[in-house]
C-alpha positions as CSV (number, residue, x, y, z in Angstrom):
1,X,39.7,-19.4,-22.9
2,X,38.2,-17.4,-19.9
3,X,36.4,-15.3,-22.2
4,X,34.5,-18.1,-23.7
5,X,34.1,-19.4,-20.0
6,X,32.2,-15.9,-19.4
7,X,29.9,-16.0,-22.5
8,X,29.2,-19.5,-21.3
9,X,28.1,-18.4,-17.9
10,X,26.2,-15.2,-19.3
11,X,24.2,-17.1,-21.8
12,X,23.3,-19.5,-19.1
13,X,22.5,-17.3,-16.5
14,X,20.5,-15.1,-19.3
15,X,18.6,-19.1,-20.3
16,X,17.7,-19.3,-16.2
17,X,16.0,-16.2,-15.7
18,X,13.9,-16.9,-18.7
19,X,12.4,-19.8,-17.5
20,X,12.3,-17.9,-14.1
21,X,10.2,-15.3,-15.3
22,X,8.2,-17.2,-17.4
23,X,7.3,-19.1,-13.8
24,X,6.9,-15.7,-12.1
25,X,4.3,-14.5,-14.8
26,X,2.2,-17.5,-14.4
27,X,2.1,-16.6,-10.6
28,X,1.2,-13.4,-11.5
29,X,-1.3,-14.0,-13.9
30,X,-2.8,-17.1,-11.4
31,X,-3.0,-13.7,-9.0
32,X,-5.1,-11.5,-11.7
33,X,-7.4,-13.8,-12.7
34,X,-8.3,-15.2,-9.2
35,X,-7.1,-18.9,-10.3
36,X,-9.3,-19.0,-13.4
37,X,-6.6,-19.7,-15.9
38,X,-7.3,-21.6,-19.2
39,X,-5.9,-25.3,-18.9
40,X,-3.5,-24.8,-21.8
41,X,-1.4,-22.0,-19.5
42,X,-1.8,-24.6,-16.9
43,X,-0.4,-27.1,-18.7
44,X,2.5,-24.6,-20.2
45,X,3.0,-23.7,-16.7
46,X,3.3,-27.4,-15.3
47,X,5.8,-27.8,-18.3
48,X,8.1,-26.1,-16.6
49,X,8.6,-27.7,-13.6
50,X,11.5,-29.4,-15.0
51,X,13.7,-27.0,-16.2
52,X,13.0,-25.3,-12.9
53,X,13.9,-28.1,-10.8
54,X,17.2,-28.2,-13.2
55,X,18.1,-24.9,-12.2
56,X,17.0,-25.1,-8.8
57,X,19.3,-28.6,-7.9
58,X,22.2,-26.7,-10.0
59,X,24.8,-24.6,-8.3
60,X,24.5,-21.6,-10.2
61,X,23.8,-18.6,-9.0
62,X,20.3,-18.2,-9.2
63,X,19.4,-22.2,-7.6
64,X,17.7,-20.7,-4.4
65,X,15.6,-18.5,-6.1
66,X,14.3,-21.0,-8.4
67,X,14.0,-23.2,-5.6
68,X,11.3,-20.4,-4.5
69,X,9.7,-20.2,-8.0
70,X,9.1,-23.6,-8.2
71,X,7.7,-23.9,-4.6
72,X,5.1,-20.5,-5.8
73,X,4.5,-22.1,-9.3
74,X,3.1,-25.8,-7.5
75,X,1.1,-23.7,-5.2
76,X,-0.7,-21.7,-7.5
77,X,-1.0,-24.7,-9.7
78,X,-3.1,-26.2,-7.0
79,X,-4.9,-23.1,-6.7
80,X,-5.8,-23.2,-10.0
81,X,-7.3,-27.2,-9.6
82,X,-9.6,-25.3,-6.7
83,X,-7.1,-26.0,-3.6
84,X,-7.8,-22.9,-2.0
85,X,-5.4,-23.2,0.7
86,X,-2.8,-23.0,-2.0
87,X,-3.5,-19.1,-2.5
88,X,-1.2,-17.4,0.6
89,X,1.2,-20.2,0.1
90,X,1.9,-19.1,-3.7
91,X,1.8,-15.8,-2.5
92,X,4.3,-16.3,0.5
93,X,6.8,-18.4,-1.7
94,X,6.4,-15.8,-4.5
95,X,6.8,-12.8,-2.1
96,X,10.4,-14.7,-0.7
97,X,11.4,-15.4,-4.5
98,X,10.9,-12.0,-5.3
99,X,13.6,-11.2,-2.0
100,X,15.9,-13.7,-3.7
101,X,15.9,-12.2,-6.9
102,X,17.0,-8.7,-5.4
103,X,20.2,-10.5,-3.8
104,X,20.7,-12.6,-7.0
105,X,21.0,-9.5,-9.2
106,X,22.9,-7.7,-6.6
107,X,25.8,-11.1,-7.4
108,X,25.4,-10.9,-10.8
109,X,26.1,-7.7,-10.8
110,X,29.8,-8.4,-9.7
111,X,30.0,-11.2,-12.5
């Protein structure tokens, strides 16, 4: 029974940092192409607000960094629409997720 408990926790922890990263390379590529990202990546992008909030309002493990991730990936979606005060706030947020992620691998690496 706790083994199953364990894959449970594994394959949702593994599920979180996919949608994580997939809201960290958005940032990223936001970043590359100096906010001139095709509305269909936009619109990916602004999909997953959801399952980030999910995570983020959970009390998993990795809640505070998505917190982060969601707070970089609404800023550089309002880059993106031409809110250029969004830029240092993406980049802020981004810069504490990526200090989040550091302590949230550090506790996974205990699981």
């Amino acid at each position: 029974m706790k083994l199953i408990k364990r894959k449970q926790e594994i394959t949702q922890l593994l599920d979180d940092n996919e949608v994580i990263l997939a809201a960290a390379k958005f940032v990223v590529e936001v970043e590359r192409l100096y906010g001139k990202v095709p509305e269909i990546k936009v619109k990916l992008a602004t999909d997953l607000k959801v399952p980030l909030l999910a995570i983020a309002m959970s009390g998993r493990i990795q809640a505070d960094h998505a917190r982060k991730r969601l707070e970089a990936l609404n800023a550089a979606i309002e880059y993106v629409n031409r809110d250029r005060s969004a830029r240092k706030r993406y980049i802020i947020a981004s810069q504490q997720a990526d200090r989040l992620a550091d302590i949230v691998a550090k506790r996974v690496d205990r699981i």
